[in-house]
N, C-alpha and C positions, 0 to 999 in steps of 0.2 A: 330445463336442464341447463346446467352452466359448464361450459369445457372450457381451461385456459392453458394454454402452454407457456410456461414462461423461465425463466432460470430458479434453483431450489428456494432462494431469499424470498422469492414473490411465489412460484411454484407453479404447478400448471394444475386448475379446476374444473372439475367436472360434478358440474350443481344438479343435483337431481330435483327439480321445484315440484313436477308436474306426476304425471301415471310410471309406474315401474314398467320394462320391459324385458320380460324372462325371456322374450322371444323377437324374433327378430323378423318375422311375417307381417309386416304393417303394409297394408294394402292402402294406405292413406297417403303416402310417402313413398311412392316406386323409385324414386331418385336415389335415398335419403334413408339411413334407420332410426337419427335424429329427427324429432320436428321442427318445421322452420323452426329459424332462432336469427338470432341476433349475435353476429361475429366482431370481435375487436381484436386488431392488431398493438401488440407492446412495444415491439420492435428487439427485441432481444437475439443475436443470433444464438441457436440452438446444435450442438451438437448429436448429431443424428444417431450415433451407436447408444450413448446414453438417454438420450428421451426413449430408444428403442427397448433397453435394461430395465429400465423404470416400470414403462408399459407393460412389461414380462413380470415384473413383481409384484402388480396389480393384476396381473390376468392369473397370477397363480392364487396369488391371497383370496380372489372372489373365489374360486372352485373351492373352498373351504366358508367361507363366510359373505354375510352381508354388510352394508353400509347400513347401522342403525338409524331411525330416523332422528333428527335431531343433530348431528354429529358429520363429523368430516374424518377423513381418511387420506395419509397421504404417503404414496411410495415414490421414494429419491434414488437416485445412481450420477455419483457425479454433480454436476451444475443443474440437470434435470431433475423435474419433478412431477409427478401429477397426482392433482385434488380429486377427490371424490365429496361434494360436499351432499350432504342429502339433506332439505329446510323441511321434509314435509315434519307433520306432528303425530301421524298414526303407522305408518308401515317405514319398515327396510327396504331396501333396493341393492337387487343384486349388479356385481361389475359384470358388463355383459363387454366381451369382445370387439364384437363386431360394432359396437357404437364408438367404442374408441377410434377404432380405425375410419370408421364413416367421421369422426370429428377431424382426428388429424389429415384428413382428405380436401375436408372442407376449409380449415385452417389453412394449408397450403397454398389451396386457389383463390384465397384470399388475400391472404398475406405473404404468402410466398412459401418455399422450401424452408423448412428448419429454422421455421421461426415464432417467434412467443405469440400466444394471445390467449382468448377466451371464447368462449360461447353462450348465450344463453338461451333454452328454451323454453317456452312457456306454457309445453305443453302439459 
């Protein structure tokens, strides 16, 4: 799975590579609703009310649809944005909440408050 947070030109991604998750019970990951991954910093500073609008555009869009497989997905608010890319070749994947939030978490303590980057996971 690929998470980026970044400004709308570059956009913030969220790569879905690996298994879908309808659900958010992973006993694998007590930390984490992500699996490990792989975090990068862009350096971009982020306005928080808008990466928050955006994330609310994509949490409404899933409750009606999925990420086809093959394809990308992206809702913007502002200088924010976020990807939804999904690479697999046979299934959709649904936008699940809680991973967002478990990304922009991770992104944070990483990179800091309100600011760009990505994620990848490989699971």
């Amino acid at each position: 799975m690929r998470l980026s947070l970044l400004p709308s030109v570059a956009a913030l991604l969220l790569w879905v590579t690996g298994g879908s998750s309808d659900t958010t019970n992973r006993l694998e990951y007590p930390h984490h609703i992500l699996a490990p991954a792989e975090i990068r910093c862009t350096g971009a500073a982020l306005n928080a009310t808008e990466v928050e609008i955006a994330k609310e555009k994509a949490i409404k869009w899933g409750m009606e649809h999925r990420v086809k497989r093959r394809t990308v997905e992206i809702w913007t608010y502002g200088n924010a944005a976020w990807w939804i890319c999904n690479c697999k070749w046979i299934r959709s994947d649904p936008v699940v909440e809680e991973e967002l939030v478990d990304f922009q978490a991770r992104l944070a303590q990483s990179c800091g408050p309100n600011q760009s980057g990505w994620l990848v996971s490989f699971s």
